[in-house]
C-alpha positions, -999 to +999 in steps of 0.1 A: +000+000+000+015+030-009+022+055+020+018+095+021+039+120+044+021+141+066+029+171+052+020+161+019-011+145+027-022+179+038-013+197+012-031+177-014-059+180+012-058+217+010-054+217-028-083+196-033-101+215-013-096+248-033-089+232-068-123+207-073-147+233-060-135+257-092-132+229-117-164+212-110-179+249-111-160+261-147-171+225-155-208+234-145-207+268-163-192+259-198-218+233-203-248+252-192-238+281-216-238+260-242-278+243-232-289+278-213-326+275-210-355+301-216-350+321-186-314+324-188-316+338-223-342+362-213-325+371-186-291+379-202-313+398-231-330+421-199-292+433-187-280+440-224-309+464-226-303+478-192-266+485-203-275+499-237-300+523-220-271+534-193-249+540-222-274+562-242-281+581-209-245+588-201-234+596-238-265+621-248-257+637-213-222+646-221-229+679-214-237+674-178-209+648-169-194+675-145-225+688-126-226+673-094-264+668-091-268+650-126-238+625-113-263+620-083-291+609-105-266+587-121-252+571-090-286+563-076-297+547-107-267+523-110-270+518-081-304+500-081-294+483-114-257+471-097-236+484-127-213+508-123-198+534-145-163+551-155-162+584-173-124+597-188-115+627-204-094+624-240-064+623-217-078+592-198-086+618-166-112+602-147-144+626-150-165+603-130-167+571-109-190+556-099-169+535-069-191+515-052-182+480-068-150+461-059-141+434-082-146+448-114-124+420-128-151+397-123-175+422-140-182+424-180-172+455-191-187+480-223-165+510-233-182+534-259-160+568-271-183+601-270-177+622-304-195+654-306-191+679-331-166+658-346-147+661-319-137+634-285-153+645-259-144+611-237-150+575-227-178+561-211-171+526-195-204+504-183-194+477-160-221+450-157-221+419-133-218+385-148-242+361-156-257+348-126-257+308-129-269+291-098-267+254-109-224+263-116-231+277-079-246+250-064-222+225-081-191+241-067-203+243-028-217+206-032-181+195-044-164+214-020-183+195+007-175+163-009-138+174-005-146+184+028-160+148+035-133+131+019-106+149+039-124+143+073-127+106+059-088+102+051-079+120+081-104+096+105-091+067+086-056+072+084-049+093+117-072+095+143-082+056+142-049+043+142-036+067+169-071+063+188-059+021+188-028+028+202-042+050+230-066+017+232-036-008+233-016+010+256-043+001+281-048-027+273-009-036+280-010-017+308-034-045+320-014-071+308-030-082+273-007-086+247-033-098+220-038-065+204-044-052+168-038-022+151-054-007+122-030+003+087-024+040+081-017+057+041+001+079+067+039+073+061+047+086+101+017+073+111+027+031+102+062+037+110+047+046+143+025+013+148+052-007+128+075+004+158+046+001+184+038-038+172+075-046+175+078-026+209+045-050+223+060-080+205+088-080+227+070-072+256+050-103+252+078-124+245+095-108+277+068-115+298+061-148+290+099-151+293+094-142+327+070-161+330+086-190+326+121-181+344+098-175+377+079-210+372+119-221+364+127-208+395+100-222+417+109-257+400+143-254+408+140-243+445+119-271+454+139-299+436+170-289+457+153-278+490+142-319+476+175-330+469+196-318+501+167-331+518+169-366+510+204-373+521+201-352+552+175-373+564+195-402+556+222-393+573+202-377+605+188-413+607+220-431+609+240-409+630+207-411+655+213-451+651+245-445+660+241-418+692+211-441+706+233-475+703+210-493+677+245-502+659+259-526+684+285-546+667+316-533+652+306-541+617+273-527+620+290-491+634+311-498+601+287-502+578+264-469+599+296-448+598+302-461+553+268-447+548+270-415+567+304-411+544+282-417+514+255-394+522+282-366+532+296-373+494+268-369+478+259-336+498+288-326+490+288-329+445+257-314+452+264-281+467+292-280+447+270-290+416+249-261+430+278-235+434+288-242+396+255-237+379+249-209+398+282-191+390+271-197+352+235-192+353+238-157+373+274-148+376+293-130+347+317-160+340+351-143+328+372-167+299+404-174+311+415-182+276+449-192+268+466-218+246+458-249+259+465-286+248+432-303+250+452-339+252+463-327+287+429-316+299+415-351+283+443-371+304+439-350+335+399-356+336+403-392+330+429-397+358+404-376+382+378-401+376+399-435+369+395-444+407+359-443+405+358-464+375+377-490+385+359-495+417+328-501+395+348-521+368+345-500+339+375-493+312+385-458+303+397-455+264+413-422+252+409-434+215+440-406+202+463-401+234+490-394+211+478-364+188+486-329+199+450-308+201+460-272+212+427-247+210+422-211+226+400-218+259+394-218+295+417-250+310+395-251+340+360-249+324+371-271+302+381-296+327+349-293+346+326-296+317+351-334+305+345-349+342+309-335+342+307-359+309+331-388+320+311-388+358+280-390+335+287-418+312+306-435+346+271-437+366+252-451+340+275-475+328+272-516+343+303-528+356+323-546+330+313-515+303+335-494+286+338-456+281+355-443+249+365-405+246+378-391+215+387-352+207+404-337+178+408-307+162+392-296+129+395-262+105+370-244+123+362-261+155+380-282+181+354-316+194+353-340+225+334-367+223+324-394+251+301-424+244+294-452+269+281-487+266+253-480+288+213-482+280+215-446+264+190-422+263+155-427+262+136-415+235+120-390+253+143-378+272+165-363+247+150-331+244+153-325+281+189-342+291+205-306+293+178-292+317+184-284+351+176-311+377+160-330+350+161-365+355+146-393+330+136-426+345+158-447+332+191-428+320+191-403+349+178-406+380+187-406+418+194-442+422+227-431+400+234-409+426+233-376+404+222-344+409+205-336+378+234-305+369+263-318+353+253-324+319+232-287+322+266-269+334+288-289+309+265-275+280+268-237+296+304-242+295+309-251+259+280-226+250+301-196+273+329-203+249+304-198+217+306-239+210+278-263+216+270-296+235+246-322+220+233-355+228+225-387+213+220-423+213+253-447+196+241-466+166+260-498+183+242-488+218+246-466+244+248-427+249+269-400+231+273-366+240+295-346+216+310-309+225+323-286+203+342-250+205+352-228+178+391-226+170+406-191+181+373-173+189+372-170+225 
């Protein structure tokens, strides 16, 4: 739809107005001079003999153009007949005027030259009104409404409607609805304005269903770990009260009350520290140590972090290219958190006797890790949520793997702080795969 400025769309308002009115009324007039009717022709013939008679009396009264009482006579009379007359000496010196009409332009005119005794005596000039035509009249002050009309129309349309919505819509997301729409304006200013209005309450609505959702995020995630330190607490309340009121009597059954409380401490323990982490990303301005940093190192100092563990449960390790050199720009540490967060992973839901295989390698662009374990995998519908926080499926993650629901979630913010990616999956051949990448000299 093509689009007027302001400025202009006033001006061709204003032009219209003055501009239609006289066509539509020079339109009007030329045609009913060519088709006048009976009256109109009598009428016309009625002032030519009342301007022929004014010019006989003012040319056989040459005589008497100078006494003051004859010009008089002579005013009165045009008067009552609304001509007007102009008498000039040979030397174009006004003798006599008339003067009581303005407009004369607008007036038909008759000049006659006085001879007498063969001589110029002067001019007499007979100015007579137009012809009077009503229906060109009537025409032009009907069109000139129409303008009027059509300009109040254009304006209500295009200005005070779309400007009387916004007052409406601000309201309305004053009030908190978003679902609101706006008429289109020919005004250019006019739809920039509610172009820039429907992109200002787009966001809004997008923000407050963002927030929205953060604050039923939030509610979530306070009661899953007010749930979470909960259940080991009470655990471990339980059996140091076994222990305080004697209901462990034997030395082995104090050493198996004391392994438990030792387990239950542990496990408190990766989870406020699971806790602190995610935190530190999720609302903390995380700063990028980058430097240099030979990924092969980090690999080897992950694996030997969690190589205890996994032989305690019987599961093999494999660093499928120990030997190649991988240096990338990054954060050592945060890289090294976000490897174990992936090996402890793959370690708790892996069956004794499985196997964990970690490759990485560098490419033009990007530098990858990859771990895959030989465990049951993912479920299928787990895999859109894996990476949310506290978010545990029932069979791949859960609490009786001893997790806390955060270390794939801050792994994934780690690789995402350094502007790579995380991503999981299920192995062809069985089991899970989670694959990180980061881009090569862009932190």
């Amino acid at each position: 739809m093509k689009t007027l400025r302001v400025r202009k769309f006033m001006v061709v308002g204003m032009i219209s107005l003055i501009i239609v009115p006289m066509l539509v009324y020079l339109a009007v007039h030329v045609i009913g001079q060519r088709t006048l009717p009976p009256w109109s022709q009598a009428q016309d013939q009625k002032q030519e003999v009342a301007i022929q008679q004014t010019i006989n009396r003012v040319v056989t009264s040459s005589n008497k153009w100078t006494d003051p009482t004859w010009q008089s006579e002579l005013q009165k009379q045009l008067h009552q007949s609304g001509m007007e007359v102009v008498i000039l000496s040979p030397s174009d010196h006004e003798i006599f005027d008339s003067g009581y009409l303005h407009g004369r332009h607008w007036m038909s005119s008759n000049t006659t030259t006085v001879v007498n005794g063969g001589h110029v005596v002067g001019t007499v000039k007979v100015y007579a009104p137009g012809p009077n035509d009503p229906v060109a009249d009537v025409s032009a002050f009907v069109a000139m409404l129409c303008v009027i009309f059509w300009v109040g129309f254009q304006m209500q349309r295009s200005v005070v409607r779309p400007l009387e919505a916004m007052s409406r819509a601000a309201r309305l997301i004053a009030e908190g609805d978003f679902d609101i729409e706006l008429p289109i304006s020919r005004v250019t200013e006019i739809e920039q304005v509610r172009t820039g209005f429907e992109v200002m309450v787009t966001g809004l609505g997008e923000s407050f269903q963002k927030q929205a959702e953060l604050a039923e995020e939030r509610r979530f995630f306070m009661g899953a770990v007010a749930h979470d330190l909960r259940t080991p607490l009470f655990a471990l309340r339980g059996y140091l009260d076994g222990l305080e009121q004697g209901i462990a009597r034997t030395p082995d059954k104090v050493a198996k009350y004391v392994a438990v409380c030792i387990d239950k401490a542990s496990q408190l323990d990766r989870l406020v520290a699971d806790l602190f982490a995610f935190t530190k990303l999720e609302y903390m301005e995380q700063t990028l140590h980058v430097d240099d940093v030979d990924v092969t190192r980090v690999v080897e100092r992950s694996v030997d972090n969690l190589r205890p563990q996994a032989q305690d449960k019987g599961v093999s390790i494999v660093l499928e290219n120990p030997e190649q050199t991988c240096v990338a720009r990054l954060d050592s540490h945060l890289l090294e958190r976000a490897v174990i967060n992936l090996l402890d992973n793959a370690l708790r839901h892996t069956p004794a006797g499985g196997q964990i295989c970690i490759r990485w390698n560098n490419e033009s662009e990007r530098t990858w890790i990859s771990v895959r374990d030989t465990g049951s995998g993912f479920a299928s519908h787990d895999l859109s949520h894996v990476f949310e926080p506290l978010y545990r499926g029932e069979a791949s993650r859960n609490r009786a793997t001893g997790g806390a629901g955060l270390g794939l979630t801050i792994a994934k913010r780690i690789f995402k702080a350094h502007g790579g990616e995380l991503v999981a999956e299920n192995h062809p051949d069985g089991g899970a795969l989670l694959v990180g990448w980061i881009p090569r000299g862009s932190c």
